[in-house]
mmCIF file of the N, C-alpha and C atoms, coordinates in Angstrom:
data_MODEL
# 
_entry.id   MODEL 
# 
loop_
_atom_site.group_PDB 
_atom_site.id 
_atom_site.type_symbol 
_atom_site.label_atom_id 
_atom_site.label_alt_id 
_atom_site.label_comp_id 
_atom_site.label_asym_id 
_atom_site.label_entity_id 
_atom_site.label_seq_id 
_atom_site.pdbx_PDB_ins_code 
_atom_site.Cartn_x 
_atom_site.Cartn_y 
_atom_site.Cartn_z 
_atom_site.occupancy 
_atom_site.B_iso_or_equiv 
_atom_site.pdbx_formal_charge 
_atom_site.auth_seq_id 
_atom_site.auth_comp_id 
_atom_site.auth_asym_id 
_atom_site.auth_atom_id 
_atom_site.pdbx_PDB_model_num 
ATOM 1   N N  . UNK A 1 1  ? 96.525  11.336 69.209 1.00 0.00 ? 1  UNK A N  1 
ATOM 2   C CA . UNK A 1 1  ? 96.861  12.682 69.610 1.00 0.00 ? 1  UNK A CA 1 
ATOM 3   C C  . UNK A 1 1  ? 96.045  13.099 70.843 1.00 0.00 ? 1  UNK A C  1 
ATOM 4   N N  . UNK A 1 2  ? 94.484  12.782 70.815 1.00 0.00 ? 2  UNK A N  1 
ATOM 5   C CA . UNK A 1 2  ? 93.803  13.231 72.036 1.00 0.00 ? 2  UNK A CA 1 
ATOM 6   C C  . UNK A 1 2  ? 94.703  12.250 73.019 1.00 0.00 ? 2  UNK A C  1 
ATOM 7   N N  . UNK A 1 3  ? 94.603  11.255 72.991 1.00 0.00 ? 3  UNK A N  1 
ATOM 8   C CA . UNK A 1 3  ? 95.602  10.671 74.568 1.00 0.00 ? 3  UNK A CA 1 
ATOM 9   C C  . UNK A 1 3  ? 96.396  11.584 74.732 1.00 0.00 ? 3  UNK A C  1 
ATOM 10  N N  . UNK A 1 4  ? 97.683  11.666 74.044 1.00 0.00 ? 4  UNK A N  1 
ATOM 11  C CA . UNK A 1 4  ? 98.940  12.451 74.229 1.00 0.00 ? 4  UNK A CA 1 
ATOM 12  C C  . UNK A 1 4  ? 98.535  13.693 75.667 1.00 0.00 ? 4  UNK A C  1 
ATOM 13  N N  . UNK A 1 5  ? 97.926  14.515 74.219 1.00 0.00 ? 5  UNK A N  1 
ATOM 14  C CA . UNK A 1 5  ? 97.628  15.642 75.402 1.00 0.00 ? 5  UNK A CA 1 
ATOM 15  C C  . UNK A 1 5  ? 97.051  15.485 76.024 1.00 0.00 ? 5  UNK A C  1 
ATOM 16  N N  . UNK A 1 6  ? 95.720  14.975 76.638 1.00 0.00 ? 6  UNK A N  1 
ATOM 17  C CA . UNK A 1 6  ? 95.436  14.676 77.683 1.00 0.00 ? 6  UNK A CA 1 
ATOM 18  C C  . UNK A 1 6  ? 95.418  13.967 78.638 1.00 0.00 ? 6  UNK A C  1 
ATOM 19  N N  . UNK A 1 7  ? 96.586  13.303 78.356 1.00 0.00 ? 7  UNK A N  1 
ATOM 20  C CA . UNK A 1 7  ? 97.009  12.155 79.783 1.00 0.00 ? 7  UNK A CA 1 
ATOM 21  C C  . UNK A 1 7  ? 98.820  12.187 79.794 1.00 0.00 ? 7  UNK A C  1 
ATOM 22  N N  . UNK A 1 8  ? 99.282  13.419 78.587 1.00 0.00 ? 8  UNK A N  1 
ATOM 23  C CA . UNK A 1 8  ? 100.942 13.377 78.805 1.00 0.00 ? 8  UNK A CA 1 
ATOM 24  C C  . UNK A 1 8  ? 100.949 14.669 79.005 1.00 0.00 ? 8  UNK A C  1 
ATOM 25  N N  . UNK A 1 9  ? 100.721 15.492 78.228 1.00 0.00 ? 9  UNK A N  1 
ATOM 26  C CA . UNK A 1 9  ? 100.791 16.719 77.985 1.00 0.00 ? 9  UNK A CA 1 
ATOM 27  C C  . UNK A 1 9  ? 100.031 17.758 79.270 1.00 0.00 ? 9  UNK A C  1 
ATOM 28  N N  . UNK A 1 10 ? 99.001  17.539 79.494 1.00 0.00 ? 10 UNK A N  1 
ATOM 29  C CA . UNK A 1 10 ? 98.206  18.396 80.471 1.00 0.00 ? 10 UNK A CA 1 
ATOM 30  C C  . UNK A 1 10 ? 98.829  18.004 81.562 1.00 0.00 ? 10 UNK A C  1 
ATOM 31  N N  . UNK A 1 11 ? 98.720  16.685 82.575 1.00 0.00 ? 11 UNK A N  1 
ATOM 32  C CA . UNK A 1 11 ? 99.362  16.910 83.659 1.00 0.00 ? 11 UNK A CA 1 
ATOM 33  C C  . UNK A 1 11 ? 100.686 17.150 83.814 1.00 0.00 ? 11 UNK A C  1 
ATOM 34  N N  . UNK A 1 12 ? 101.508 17.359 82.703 1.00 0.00 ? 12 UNK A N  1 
ATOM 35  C CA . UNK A 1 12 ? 102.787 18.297 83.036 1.00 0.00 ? 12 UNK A CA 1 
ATOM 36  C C  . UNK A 1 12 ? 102.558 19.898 83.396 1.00 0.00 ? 12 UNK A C  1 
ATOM 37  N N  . UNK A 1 13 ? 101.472 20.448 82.597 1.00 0.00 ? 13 UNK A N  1 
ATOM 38  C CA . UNK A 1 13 ? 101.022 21.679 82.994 1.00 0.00 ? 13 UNK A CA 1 
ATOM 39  C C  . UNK A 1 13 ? 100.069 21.470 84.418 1.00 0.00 ? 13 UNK A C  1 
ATOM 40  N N  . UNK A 1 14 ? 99.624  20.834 84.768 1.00 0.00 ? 14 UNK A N  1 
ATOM 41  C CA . UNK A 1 14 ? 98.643  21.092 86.463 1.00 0.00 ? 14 UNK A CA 1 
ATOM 42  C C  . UNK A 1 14 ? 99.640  21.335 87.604 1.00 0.00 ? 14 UNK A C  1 
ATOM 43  N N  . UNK A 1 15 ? 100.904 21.626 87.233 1.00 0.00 ? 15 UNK A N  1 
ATOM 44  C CA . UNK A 1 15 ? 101.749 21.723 88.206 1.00 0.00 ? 15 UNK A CA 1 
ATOM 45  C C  . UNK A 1 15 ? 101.706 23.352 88.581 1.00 0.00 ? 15 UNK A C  1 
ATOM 46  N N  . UNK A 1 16 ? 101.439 24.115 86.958 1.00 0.00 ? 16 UNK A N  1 
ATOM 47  C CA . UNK A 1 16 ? 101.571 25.935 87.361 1.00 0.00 ? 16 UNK A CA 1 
ATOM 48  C C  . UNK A 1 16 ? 99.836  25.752 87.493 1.00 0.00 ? 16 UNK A C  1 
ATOM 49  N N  . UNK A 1 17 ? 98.937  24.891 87.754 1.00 0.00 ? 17 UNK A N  1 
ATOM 50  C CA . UNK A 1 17 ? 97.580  25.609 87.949 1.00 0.00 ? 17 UNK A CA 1 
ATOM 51  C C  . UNK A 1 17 ? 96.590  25.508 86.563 1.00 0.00 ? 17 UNK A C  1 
ATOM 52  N N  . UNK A 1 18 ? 97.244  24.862 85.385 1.00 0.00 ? 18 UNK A N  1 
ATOM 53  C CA . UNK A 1 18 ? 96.189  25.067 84.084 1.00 0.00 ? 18 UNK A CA 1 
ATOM 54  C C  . UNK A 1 18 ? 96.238  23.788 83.622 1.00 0.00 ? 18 UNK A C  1 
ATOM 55  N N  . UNK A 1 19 ? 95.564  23.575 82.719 1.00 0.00 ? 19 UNK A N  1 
ATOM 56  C CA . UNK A 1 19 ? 95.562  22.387 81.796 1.00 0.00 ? 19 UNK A CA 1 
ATOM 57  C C  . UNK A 1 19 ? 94.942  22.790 80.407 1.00 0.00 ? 19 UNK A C  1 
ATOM 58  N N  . UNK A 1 20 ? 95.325  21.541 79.698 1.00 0.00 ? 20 UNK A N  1 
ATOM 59  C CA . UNK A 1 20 ? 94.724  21.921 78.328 1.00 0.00 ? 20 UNK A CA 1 
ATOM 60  C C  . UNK A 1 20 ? 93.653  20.603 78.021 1.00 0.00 ? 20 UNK A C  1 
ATOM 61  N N  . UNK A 1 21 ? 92.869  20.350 77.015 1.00 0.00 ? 21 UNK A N  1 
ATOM 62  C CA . UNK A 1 21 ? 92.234  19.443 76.676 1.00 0.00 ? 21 UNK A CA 1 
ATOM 63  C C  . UNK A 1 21 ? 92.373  19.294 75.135 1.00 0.00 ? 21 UNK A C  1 
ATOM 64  N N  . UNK A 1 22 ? 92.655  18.307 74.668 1.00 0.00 ? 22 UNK A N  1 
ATOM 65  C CA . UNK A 1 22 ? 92.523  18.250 73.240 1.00 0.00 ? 22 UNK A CA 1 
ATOM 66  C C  . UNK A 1 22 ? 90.393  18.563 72.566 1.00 0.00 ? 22 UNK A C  1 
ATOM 67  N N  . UNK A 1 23 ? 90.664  19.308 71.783 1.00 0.00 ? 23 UNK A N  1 
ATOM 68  C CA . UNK A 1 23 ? 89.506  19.812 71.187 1.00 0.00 ? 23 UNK A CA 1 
ATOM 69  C C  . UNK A 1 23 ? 88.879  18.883 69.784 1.00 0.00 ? 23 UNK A C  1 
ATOM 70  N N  . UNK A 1 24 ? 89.631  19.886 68.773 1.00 0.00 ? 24 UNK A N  1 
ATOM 71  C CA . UNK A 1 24 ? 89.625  18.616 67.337 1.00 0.00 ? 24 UNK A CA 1 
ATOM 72  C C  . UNK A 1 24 ? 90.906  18.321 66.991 1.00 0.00 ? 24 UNK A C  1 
ATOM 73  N N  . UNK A 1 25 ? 91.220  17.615 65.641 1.00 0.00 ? 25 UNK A N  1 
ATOM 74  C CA . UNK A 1 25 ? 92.332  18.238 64.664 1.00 0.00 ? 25 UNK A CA 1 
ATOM 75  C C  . UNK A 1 25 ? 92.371  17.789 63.269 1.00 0.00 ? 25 UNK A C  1 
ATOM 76  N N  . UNK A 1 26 ? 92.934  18.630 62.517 1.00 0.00 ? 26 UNK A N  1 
ATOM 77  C CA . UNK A 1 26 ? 92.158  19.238 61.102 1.00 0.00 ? 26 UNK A CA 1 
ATOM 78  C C  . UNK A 1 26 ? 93.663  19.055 60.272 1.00 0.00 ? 26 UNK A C  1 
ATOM 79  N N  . UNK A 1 27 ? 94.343  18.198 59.611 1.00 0.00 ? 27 UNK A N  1 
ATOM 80  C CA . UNK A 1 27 ? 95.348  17.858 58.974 1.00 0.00 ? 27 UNK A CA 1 
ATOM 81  C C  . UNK A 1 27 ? 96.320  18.161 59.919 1.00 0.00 ? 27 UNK A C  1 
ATOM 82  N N  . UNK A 1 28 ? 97.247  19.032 59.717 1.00 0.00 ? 28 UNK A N  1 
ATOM 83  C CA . UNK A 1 28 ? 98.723  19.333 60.463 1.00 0.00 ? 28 UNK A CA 1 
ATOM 84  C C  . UNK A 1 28 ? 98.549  20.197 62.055 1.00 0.00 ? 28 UNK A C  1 
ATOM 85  N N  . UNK A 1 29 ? 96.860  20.820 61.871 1.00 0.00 ? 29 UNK A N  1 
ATOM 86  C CA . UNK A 1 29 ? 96.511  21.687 62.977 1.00 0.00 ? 29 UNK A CA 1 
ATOM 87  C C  . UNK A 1 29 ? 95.826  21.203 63.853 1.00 0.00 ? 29 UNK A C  1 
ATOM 88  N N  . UNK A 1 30 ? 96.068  20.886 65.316 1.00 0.00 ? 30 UNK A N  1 
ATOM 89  C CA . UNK A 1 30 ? 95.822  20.699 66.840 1.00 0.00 ? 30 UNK A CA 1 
ATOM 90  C C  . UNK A 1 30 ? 95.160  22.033 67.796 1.00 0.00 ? 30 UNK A C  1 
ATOM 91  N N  . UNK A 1 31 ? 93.589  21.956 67.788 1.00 0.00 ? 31 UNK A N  1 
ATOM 92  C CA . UNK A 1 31 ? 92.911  22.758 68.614 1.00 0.00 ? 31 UNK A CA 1 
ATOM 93  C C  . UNK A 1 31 ? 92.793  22.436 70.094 1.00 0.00 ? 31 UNK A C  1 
ATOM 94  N N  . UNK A 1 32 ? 93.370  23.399 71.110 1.00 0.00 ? 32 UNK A N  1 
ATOM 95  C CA . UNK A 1 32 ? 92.818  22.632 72.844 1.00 0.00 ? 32 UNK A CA 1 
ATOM 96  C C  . UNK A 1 32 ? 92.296  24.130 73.190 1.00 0.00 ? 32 UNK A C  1 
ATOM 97  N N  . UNK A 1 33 ? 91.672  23.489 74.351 1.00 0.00 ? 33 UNK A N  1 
ATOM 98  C CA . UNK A 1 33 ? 90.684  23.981 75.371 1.00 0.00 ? 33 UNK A CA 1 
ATOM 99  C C  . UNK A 1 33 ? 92.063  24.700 76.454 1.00 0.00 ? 33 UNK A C  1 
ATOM 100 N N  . UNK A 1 34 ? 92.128  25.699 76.299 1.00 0.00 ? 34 UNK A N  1 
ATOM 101 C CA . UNK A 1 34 ? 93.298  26.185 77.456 1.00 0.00 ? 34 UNK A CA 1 
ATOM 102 C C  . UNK A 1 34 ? 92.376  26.174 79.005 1.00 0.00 ? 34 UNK A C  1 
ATOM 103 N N  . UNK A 1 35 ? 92.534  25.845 79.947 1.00 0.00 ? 35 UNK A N  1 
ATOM 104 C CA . UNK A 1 35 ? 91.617  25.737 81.366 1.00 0.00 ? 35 UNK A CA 1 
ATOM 105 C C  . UNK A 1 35 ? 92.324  26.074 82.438 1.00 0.00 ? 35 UNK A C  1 
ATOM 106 N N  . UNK A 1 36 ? 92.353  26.561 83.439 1.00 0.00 ? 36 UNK A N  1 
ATOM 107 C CA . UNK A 1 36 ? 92.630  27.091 84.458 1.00 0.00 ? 36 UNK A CA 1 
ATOM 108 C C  . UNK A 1 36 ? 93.657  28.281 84.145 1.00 0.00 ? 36 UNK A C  1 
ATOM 109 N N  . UNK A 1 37 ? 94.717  28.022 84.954 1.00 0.00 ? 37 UNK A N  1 
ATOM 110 C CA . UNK A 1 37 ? 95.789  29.368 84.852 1.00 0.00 ? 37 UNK A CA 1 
ATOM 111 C C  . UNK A 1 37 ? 96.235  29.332 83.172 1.00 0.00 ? 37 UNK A C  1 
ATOM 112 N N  . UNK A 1 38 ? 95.867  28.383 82.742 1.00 0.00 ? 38 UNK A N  1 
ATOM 113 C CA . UNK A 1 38 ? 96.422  28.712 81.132 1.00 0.00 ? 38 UNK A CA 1 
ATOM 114 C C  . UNK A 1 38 ? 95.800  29.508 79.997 1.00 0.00 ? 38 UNK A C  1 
ATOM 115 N N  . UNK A 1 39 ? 94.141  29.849 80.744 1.00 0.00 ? 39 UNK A N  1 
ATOM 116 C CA . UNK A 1 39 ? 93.214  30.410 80.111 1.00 0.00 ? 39 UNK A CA 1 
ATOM 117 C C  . UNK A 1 39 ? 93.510  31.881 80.068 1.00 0.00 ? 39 UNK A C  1 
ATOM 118 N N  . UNK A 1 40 ? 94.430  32.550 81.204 1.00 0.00 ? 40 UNK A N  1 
ATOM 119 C CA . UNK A 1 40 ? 95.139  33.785 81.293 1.00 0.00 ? 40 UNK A CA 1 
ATOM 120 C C  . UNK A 1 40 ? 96.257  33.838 81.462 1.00 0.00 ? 40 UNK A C  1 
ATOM 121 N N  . UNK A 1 41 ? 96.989  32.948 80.794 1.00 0.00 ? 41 UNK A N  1 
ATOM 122 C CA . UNK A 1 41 ? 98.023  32.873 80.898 1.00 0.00 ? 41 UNK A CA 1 
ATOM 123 C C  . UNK A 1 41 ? 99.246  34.067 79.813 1.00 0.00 ? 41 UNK A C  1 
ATOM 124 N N  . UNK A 1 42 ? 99.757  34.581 79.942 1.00 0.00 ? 42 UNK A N  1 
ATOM 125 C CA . UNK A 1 42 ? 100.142 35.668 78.988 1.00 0.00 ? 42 UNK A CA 1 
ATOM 126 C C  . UNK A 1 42 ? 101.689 34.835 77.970 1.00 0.00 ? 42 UNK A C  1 
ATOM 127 N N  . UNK A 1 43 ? 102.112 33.819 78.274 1.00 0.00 ? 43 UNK A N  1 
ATOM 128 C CA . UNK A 1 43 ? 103.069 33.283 78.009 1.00 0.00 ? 43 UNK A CA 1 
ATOM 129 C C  . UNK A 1 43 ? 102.559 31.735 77.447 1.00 0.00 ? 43 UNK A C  1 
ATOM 130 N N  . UNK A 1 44 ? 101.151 31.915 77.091 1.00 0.00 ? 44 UNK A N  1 
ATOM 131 C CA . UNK A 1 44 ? 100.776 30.312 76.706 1.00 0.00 ? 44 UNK A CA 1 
ATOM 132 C C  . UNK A 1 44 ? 101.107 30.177 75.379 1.00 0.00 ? 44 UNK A C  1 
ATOM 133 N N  . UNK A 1 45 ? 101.764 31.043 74.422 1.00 0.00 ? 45 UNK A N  1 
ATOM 134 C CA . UNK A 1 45 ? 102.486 30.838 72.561 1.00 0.00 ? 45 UNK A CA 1 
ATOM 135 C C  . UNK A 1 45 ? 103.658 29.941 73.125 1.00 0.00 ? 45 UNK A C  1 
ATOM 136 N N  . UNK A 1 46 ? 104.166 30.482 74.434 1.00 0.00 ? 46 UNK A N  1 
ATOM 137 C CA . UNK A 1 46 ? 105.257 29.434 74.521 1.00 0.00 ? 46 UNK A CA 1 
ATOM 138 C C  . UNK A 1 46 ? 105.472 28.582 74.754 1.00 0.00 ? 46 UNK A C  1 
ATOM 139 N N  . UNK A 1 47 ? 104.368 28.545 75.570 1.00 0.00 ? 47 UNK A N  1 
ATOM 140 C CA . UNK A 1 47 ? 103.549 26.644 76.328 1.00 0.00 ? 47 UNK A CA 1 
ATOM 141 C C  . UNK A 1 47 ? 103.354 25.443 75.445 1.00 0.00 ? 47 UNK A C  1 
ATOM 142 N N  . UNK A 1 48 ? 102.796 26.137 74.076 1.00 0.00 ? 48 UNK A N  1 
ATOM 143 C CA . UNK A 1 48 ? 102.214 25.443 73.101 1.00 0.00 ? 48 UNK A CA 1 
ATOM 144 C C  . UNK A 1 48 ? 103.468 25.306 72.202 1.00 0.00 ? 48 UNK A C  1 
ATOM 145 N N  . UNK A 1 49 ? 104.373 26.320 72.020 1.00 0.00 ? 49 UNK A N  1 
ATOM 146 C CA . UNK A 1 49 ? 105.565 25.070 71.398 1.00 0.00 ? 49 UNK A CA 1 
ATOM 147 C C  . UNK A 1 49 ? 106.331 24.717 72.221 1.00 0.00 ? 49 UNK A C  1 
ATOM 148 N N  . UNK A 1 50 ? 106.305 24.891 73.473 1.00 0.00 ? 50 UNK A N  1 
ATOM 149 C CA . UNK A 1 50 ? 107.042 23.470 74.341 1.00 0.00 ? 50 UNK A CA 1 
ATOM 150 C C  . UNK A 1 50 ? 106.003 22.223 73.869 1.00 0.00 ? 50 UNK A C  1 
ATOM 151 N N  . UNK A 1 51 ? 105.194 22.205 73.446 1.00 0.00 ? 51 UNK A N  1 
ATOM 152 C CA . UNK A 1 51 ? 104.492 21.072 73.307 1.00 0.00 ? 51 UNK A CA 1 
ATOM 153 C C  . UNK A 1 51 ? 104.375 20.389 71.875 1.00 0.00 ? 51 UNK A C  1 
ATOM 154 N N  . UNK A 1 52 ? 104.719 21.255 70.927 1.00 0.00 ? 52 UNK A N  1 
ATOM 155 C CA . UNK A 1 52 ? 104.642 21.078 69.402 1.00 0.00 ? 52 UNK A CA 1 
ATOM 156 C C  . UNK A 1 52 ? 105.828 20.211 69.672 1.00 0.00 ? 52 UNK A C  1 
ATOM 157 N N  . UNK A 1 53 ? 107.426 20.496 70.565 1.00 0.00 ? 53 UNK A N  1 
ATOM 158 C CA . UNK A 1 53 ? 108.305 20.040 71.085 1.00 0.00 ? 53 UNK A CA 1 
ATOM 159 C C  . UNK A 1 53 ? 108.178 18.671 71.384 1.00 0.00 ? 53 UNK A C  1 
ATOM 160 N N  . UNK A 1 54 ? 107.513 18.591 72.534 1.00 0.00 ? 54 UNK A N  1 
ATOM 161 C CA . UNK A 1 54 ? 107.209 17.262 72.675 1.00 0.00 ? 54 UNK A CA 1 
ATOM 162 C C  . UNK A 1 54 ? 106.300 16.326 72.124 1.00 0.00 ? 54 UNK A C  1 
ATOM 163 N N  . UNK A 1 55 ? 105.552 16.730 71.233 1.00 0.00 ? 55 UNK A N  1 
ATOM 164 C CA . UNK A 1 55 ? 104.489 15.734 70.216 1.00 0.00 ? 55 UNK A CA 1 
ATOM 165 C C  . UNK A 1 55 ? 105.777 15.394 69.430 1.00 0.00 ? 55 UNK A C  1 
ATOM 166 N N  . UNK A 1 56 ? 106.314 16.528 68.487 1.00 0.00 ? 56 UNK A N  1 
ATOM 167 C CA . UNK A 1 56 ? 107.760 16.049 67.843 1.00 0.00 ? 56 UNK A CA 1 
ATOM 168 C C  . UNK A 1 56 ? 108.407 14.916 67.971 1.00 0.00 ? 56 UNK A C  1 
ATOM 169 N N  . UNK A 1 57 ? 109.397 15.142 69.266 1.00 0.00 ? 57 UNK A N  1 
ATOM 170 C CA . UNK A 1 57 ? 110.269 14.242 69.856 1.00 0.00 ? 57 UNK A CA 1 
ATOM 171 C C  . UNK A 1 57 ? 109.561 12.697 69.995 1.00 0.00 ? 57 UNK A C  1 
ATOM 172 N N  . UNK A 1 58 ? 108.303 12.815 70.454 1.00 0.00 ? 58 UNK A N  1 
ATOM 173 C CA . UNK A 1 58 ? 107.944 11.852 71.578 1.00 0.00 ? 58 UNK A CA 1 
ATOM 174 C C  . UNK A 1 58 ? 106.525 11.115 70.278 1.00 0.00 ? 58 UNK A C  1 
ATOM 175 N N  . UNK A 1 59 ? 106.155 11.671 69.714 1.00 0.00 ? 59 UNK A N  1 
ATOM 176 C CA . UNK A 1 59 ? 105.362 11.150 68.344 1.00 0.00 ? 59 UNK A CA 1 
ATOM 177 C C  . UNK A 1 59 ? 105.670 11.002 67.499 1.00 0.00 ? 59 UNK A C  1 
ATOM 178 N N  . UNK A 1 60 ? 106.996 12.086 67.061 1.00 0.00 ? 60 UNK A N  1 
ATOM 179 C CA . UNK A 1 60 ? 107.342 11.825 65.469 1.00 0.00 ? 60 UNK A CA 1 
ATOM 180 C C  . UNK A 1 60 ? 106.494 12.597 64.442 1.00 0.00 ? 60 UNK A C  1 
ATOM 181 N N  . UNK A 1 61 ? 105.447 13.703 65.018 1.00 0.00 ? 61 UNK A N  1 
ATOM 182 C CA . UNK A 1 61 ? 104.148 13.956 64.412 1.00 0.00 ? 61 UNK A CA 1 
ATOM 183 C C  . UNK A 1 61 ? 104.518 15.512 64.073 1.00 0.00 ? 61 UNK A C  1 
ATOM 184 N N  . UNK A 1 62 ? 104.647 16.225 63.052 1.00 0.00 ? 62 UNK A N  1 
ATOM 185 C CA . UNK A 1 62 ? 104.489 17.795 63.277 1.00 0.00 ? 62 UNK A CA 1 
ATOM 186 C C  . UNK A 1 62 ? 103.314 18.474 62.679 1.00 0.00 ? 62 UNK A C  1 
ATOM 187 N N  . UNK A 1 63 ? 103.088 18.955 63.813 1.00 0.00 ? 63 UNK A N  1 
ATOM 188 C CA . UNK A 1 63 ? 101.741 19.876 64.031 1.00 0.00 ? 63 UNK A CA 1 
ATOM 189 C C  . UNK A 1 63 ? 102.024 21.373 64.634 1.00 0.00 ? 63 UNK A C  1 
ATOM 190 N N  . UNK A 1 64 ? 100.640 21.544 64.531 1.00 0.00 ? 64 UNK A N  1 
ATOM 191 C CA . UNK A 1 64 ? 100.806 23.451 64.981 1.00 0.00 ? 64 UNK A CA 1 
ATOM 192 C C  . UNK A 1 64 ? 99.503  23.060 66.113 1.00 0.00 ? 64 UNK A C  1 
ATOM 193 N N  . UNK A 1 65 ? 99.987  24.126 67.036 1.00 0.00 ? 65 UNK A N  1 
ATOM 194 C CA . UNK A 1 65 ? 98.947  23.599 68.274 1.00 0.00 ? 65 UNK A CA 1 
ATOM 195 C C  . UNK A 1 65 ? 98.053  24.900 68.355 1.00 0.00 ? 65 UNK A C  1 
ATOM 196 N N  . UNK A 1 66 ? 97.169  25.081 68.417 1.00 0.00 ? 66 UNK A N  1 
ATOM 197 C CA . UNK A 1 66 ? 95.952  26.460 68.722 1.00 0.00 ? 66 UNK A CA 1 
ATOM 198 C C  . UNK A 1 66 ? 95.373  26.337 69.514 1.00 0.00 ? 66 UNK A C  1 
ATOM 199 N N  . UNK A 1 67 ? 95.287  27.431 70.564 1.00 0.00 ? 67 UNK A N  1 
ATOM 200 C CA . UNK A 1 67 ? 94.347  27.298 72.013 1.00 0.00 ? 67 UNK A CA 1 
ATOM 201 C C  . UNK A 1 67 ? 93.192  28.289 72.123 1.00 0.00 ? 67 UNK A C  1 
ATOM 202 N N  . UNK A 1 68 ? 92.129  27.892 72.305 1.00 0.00 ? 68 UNK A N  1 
ATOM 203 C CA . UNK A 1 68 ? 90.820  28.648 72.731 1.00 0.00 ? 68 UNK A CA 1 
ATOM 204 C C  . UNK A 1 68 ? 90.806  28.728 74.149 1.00 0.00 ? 68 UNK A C  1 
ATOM 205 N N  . UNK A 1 69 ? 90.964  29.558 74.711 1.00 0.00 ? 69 UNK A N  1 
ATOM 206 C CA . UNK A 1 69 ? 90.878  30.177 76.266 1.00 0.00 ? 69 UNK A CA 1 
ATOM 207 C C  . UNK A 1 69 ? 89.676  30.100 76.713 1.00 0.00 ? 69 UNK A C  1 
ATOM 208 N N  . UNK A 1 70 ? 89.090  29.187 77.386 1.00 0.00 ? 70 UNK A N  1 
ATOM 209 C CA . UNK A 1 70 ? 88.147  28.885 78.089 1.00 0.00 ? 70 UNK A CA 1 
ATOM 210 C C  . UNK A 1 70 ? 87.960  29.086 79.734 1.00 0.00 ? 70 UNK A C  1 
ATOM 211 N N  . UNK A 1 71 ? 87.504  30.454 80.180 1.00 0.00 ? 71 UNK A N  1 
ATOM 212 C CA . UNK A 1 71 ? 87.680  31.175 81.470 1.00 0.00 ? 71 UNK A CA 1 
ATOM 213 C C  . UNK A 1 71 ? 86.158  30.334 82.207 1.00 0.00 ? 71 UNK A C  1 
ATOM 214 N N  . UNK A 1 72 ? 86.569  30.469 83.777 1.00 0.00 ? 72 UNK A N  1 
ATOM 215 C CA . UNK A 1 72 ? 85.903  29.969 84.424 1.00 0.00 ? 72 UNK A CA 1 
ATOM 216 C C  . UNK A 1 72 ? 84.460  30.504 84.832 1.00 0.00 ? 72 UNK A C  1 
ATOM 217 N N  . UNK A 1 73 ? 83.399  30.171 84.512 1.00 0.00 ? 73 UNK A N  1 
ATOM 218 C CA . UNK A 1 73 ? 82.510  30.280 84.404 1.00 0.00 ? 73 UNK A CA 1 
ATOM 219 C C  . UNK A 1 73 ? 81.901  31.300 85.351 1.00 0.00 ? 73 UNK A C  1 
ATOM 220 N N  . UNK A 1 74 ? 82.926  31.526 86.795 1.00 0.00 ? 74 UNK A N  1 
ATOM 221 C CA . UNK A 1 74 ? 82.373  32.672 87.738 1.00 0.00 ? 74 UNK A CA 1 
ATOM 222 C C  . UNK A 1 74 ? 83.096  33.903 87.037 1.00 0.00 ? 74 UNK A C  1 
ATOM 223 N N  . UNK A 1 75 ? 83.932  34.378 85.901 1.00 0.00 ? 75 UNK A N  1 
ATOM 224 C CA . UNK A 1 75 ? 84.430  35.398 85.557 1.00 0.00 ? 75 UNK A CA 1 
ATOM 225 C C  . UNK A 1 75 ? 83.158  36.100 84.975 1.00 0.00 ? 75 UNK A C  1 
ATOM 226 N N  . UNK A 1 76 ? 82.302  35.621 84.411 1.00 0.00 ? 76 UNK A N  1 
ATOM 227 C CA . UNK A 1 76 ? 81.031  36.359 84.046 1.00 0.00 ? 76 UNK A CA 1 
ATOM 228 C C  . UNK A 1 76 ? 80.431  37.151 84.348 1.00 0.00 ? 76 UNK A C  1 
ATOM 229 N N  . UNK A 1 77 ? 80.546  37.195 85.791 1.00 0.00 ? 77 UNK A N  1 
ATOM 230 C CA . UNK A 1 77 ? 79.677  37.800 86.580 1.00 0.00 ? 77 UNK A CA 1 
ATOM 231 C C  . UNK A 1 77 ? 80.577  39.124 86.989 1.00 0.00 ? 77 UNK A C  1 
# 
């Protein structure tokens, strides 16, 4: 699953500006790192089942995907 998303799944998203990273995963549930434009992204529930979508199709695997928004470190300030 970490390959998937991070070498299928994310660079389909670096095209609008974000990526995701696989985090853990805990039986049926998939945690990522939301990063760049996906970290404010207001439409990322839908991002993440385009992707439940393609783990589906393309794994055979069903899962639920959860994202922690991880903003860029100069927003702090």
């Amino acid at each position: 699953m970490k390959n998937y998303i991070n070498n299928v799944l994310s660079p389909l998203l670096q095209g609008d500006g974000g990526y995701i990273e696989y985090l853990e995963e805990s039986g049926g549930s998939v945690t990522v790192i939301a990063r760049g434009e996906c970290s404010k992204c207001h439409k990322l529930d839908l991002c993440l089942n385009w992707c439940e979508d393609r783990i589906r199709k393309d794994l055979g695997k069903e899962v639920k995907l959860t994202a922690v928004r991880k903003k860029p470190f100069f927003w702090d300030k």
